[in-house]
C-alpha positions in Angstrom: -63.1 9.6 97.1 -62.1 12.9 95.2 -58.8 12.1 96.1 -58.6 9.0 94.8 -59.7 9.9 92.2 -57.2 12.7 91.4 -54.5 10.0 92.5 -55.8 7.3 89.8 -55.7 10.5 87.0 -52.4 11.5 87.7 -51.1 7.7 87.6 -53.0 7.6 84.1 -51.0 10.6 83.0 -47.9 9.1 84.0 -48.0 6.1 82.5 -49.0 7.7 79.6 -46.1 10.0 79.3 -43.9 7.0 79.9 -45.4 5.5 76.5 -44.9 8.3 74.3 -41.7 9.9 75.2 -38.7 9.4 77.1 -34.9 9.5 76.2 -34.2 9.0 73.1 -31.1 7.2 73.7 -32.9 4.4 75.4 -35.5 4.2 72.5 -35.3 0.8 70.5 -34.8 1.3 66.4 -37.3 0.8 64.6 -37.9 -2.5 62.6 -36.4 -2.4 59.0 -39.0 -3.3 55.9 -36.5 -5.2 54.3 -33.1 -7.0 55.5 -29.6 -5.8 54.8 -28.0 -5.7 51.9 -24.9 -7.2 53.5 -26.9 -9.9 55.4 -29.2 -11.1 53.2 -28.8 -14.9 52.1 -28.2 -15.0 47.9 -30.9 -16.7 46.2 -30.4 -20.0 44.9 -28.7 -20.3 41.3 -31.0 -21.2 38.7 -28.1 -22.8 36.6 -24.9 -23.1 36.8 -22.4 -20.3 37.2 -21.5 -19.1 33.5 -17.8 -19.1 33.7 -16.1 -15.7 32.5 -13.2 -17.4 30.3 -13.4 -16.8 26.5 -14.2 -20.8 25.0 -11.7 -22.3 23.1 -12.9 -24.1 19.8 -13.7 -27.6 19.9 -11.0 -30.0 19.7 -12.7 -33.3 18.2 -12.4 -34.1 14.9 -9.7 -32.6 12.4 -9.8 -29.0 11.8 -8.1 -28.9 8.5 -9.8 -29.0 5.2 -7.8 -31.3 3.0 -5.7 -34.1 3.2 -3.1 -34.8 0.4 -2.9 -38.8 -0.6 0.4 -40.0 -2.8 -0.4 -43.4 -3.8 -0.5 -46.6 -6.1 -2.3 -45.4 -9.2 -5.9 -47.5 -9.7 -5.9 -48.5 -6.4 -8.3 -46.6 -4.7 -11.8 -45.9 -5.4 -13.0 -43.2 -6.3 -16.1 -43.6 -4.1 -14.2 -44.3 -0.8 -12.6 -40.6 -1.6 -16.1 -38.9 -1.8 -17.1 -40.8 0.9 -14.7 -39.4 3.5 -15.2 -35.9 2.0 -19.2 -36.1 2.6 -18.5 -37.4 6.0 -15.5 -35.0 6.9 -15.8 -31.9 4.1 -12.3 -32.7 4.1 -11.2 -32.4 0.4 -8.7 -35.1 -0.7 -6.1 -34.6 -3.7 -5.2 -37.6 -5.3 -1.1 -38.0 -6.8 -0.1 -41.1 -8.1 3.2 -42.9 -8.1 4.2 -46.2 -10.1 6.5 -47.8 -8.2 7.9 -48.1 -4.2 11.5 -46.8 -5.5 9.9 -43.4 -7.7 7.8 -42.5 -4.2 10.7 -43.3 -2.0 13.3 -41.3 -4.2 10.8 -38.3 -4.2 10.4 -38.4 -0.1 14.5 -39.2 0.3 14.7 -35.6 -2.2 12.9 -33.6 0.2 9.1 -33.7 -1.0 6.9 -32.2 1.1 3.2 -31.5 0.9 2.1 -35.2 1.1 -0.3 -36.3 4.1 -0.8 -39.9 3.5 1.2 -42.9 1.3 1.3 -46.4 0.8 4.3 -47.6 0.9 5.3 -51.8 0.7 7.0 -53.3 3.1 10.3 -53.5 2.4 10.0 -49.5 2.0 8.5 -49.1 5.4 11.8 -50.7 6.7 13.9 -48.2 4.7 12.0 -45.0 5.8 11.5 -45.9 9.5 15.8 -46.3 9.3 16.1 -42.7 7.7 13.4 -41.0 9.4 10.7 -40.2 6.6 7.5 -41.6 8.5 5.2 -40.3 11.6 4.4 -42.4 14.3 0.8 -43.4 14.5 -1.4 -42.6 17.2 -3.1 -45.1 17.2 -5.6 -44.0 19.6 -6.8 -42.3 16.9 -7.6 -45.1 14.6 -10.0 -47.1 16.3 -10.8 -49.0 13.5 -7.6 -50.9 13.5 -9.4 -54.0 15.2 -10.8 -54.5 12.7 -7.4 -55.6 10.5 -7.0 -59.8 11.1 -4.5 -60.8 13.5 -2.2 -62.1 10.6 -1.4 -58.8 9.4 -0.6 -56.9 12.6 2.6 -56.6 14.1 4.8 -58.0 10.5 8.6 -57.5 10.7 8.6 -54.1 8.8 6.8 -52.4 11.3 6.9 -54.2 14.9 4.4 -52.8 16.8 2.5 -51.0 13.6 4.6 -48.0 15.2 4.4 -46.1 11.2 1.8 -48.0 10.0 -1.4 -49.7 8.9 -2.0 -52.4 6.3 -4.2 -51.2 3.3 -3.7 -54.5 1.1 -1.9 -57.5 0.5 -1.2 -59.4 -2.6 1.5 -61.0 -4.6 3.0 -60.9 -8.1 3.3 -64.2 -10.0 2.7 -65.2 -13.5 -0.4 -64.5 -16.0 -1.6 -66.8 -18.8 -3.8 -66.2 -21.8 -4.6 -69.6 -21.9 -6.7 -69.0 -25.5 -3.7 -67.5 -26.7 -0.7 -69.9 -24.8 -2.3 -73.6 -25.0 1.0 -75.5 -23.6 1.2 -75.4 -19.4 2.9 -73.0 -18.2 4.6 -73.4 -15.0 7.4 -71.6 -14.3 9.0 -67.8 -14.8 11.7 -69.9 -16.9 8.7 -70.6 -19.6 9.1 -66.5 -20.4 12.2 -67.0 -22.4 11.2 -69.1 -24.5 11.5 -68.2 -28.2 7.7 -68.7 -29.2 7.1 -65.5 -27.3 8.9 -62.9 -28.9 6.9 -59.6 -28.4 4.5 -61.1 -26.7 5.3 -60.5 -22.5 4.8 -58.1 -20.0 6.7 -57.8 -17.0 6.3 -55.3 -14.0 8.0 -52.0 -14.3 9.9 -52.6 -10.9 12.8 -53.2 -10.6 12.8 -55.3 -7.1 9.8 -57.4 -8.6 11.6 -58.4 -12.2 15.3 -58.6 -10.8 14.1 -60.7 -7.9 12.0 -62.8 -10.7 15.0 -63.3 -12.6 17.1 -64.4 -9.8 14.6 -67.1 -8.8 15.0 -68.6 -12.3 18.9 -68.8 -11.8 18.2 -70.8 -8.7 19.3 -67.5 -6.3 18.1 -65.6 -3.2 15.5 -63.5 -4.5 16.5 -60.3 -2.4 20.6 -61.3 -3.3 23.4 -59.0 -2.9 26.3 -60.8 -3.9 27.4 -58.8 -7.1 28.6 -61.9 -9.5 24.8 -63.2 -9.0 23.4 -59.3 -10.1 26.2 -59.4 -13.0 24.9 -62.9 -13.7 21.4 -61.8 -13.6 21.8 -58.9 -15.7 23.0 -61.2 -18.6 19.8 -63.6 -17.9 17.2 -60.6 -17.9 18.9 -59.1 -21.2 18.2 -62.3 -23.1 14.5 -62.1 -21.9 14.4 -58.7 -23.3 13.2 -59.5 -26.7 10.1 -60.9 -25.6 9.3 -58.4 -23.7 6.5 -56.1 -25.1 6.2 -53.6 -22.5 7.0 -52.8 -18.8 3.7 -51.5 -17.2 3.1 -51.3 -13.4 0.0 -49.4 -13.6 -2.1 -51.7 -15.7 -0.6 -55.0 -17.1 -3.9 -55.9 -17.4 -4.5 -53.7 -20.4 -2.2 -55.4 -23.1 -3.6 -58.8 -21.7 -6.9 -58.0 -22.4 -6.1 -56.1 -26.0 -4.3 -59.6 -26.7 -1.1 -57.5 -27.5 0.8 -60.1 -24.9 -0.6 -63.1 -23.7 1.7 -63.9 -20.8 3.8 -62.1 -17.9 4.1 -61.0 -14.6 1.3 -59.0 -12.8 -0.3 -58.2 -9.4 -2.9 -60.2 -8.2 -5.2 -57.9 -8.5 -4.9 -56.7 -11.8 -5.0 -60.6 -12.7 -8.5 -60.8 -10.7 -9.8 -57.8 -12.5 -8.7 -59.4 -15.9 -10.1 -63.0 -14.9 -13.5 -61.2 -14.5 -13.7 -60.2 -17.7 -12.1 -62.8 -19.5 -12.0 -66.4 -18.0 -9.3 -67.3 -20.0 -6.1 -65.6 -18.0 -5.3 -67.5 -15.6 -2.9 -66.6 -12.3 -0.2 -68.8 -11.8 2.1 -69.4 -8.7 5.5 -70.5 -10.7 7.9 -73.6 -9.4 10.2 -70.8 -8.7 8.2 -68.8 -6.6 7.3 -65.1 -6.2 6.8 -62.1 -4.5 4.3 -61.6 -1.8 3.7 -58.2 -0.6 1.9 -55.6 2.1 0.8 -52.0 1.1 0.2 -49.8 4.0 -0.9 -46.6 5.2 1.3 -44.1 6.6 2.7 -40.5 7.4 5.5 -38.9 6.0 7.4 -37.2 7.9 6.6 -33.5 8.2 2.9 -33.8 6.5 1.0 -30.5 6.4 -2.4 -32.3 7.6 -1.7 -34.8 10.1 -5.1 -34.4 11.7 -6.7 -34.9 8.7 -4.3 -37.9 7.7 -5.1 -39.9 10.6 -9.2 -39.4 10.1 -8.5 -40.7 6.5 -6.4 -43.6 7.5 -9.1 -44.5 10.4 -12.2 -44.5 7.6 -10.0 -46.6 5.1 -10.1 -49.3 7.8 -13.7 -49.0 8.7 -16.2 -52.1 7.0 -18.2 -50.0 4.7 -14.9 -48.2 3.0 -12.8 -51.2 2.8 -15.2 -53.5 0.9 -15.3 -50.6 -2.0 -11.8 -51.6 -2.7 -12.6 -55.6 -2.7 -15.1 -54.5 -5.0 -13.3 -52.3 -7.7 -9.4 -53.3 -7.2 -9.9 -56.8 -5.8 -6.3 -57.6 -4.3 -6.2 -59.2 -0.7 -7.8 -57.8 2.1 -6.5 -57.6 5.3 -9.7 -55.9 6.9 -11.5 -58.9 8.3 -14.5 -57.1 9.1 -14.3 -55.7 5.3 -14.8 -59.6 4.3 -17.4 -60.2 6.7 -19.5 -57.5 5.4 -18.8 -58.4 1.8 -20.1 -61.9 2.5 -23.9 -60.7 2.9 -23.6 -57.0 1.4 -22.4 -58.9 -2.1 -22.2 -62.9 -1.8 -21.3 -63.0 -5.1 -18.2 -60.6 -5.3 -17.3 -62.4 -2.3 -17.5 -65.9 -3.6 -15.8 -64.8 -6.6 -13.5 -63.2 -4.1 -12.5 -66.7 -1.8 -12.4 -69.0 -4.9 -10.1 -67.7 -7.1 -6.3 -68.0 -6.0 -4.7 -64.4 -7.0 -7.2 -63.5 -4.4 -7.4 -66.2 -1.8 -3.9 -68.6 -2.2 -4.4 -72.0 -1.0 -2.1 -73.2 2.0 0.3 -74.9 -0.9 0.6 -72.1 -3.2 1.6 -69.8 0.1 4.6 -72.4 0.2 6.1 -70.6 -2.4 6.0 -67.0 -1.7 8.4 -64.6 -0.6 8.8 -60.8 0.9 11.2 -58.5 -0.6 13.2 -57.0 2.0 15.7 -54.1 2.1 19.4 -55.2 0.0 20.9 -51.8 2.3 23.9 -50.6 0.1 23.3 -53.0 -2.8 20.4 -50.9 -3.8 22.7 -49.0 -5.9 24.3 -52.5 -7.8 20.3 -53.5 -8.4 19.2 -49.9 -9.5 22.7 -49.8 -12.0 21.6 -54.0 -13.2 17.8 -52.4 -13.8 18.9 -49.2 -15.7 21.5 -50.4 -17.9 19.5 -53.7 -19.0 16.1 -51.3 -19.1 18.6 -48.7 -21.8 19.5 -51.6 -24.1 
């Protein structure tokens, strides 16, 4: 029994032994209290990874802070121009011109500095042949759908490649009829004696050259040089009837009562109208001028960003109707008239029923565009200046 015992003891101690020692090379490592550095699984992002690349500036929107317009003077308002600058905090400076041939002779000189213009279309023709304009992106001006189907894609501009229209108009005759109580009919009544001192004409040479042509029975844009002789001699015998030459503002002497007839845009004429029924806007037997004024890009303009986000907010509803309402030519913005209609009925009534702003289908019979004469330019610009030095 002893010895059994003994023998159970010693297997005791053995097994005991076996449990705390042994080789060490056979022992197995202990467990780590955390995993590897190089095995452990990264935690989830919270966001996404911040990329290490320096951000460029944002690219919506123009980045410069002015835009330099070279326009028509009193032709557009004054309102529309702070209106783009709230919206932008572009800055717009304002230059005036009086006629197509003074802002086409400044540009053919080498003029820089200007951003936008609005040039008529027979001047869009000339400057897309010498290279003075910028084509239009006009993925930038969205709010081009808004212009009426009848004024895109004209034979100036195929395609509006250069340009946008801004207005439309035309230039026919004026009446004081308190002051001139016989009909007047036709350009032809201008000569006649009873009106000494008492006519203005247009101080453009295209517009009073092609006039007088009309009245000798003659293509209005002619350049056969015995009709611009014969012309010549017809427009010198008007001459002493003629008070003044103003393109800015006809309507002024009208109004004074220094003239009482002439030649005049339509919208001068509908400004006039308004404030004395009396003048009334004829379209003579002859015929006359209509016209498109557009907006465009010289060539080379400092601010083209800045040019194209004025050109799109001209076109937009709420800018367009400011110029129905404060230099009423002829709109070409369609939306423009559909906001005008319930914004102010009665500027828009006033608008559709009187014909220097909305011509009926017969007086449209008698209009015509003045288009580019190419190398007679110079015979028309020596007729103007040596009948204009008399």
């Amino acid at each position: 029994m002893n010895n059994y015992r003994h023998l159970t003891l010693l297997l005791v101690a053995v097994f005991l032994l076996a449990a705390c020692g042994g080789p060490k090379a056979t022992e197995a490592p202990p467990l780590p209290t955390e995993a590897p550095q190089v095995t452990e699984a990264p935690p989830p992002p919270t966001e996404a990874p911040q990329s290490t690349e320096v951000p460029l500036p944002p690219t919506e929107g123009p980045q410069s802070t002015e835009v330099n317009l070279y326009a028509w003077s009193e032709y557009i308002p004054q309102d529309l121009l702070d209106g783009f600058t709230a919206k932008t905090g572009i800055k717009v400076n304002y230059d005036t011109y009086s006629s197509n041939e003074e802002l086409l002779a400044k540009l053919q000189a080498g003029a820089s500095g200007y951003d936008v213009i609005i040039p008529s279309d027979y001047v869009v023709s000339i400057m897309v042949k010498q290279g003075l304009l910028e084509p239009l992106d006009m993925s930038k001006v969205p709010n081009f759908k808004n212009i009426g189907d009848a004024f895109k894609n004209l034979e100036y501009d195929p395609g509006n490649k250069y340009t946008v229209p801004y207005q439309w108009g035309t230039s026919c005759l004026v009446v004081d009829t308190s002051k001139v109580t016989r009909p007047i009919t036709k350009w032809a009544d201008l000569w006649d004696p009873e009106f000494k001192g008492k006519v203005v004409l247009l101080d453009d040479e295209r517009e009073v050259l092609g006039m007088v042509l009309s009245v000798l029975g003659y293509d209005k844009n002619s350049t056969d040089p015995a009709q611009l002789e014969e012309a010549k001699t017809k427009f010198s015998e008007l001459l002493p009837n003629v008070r003044l030459f103003d393109s800015d503002s006809p309507k002024t002497a009208l109004l004074a009562g220094d003239v009482w007839l002439g030649q005049t845009w339509n919208g001068e004429a509908a400004i006039a109208h308004g404030e004395n029924p009396n003048i009334a806007y004829i379209f003579p037997e002859e015929g006359c001028t209509i016209w498109y004024d557009n907006l465009a890009i010289p060539k080379g303009a400092p601010h083209v960003d800045a040019s194209v986000s004025l050109i799109d907010y001209i076109l937009s509803p709420e800018a367009s109707i400011l110029i129905s309402k404060e230099f009423p030519y002829s709109n070409p913005n369609q939306a423009a008239l559909d906001l005008l209609k319930t914004d102010d009925p009665a500027i828009y009534e006033s608008y559709m029923s009187y014909p220097a702003t909305n011509p009926t289908p017969e007086d449209m019979k008698r209009l015509y565009i003045i288009k580019d004469v190419g190398d007679a330019t110079a015979l028309w610009d020596r007729v103007w200046t040596e009948v204009k030095g008399q």
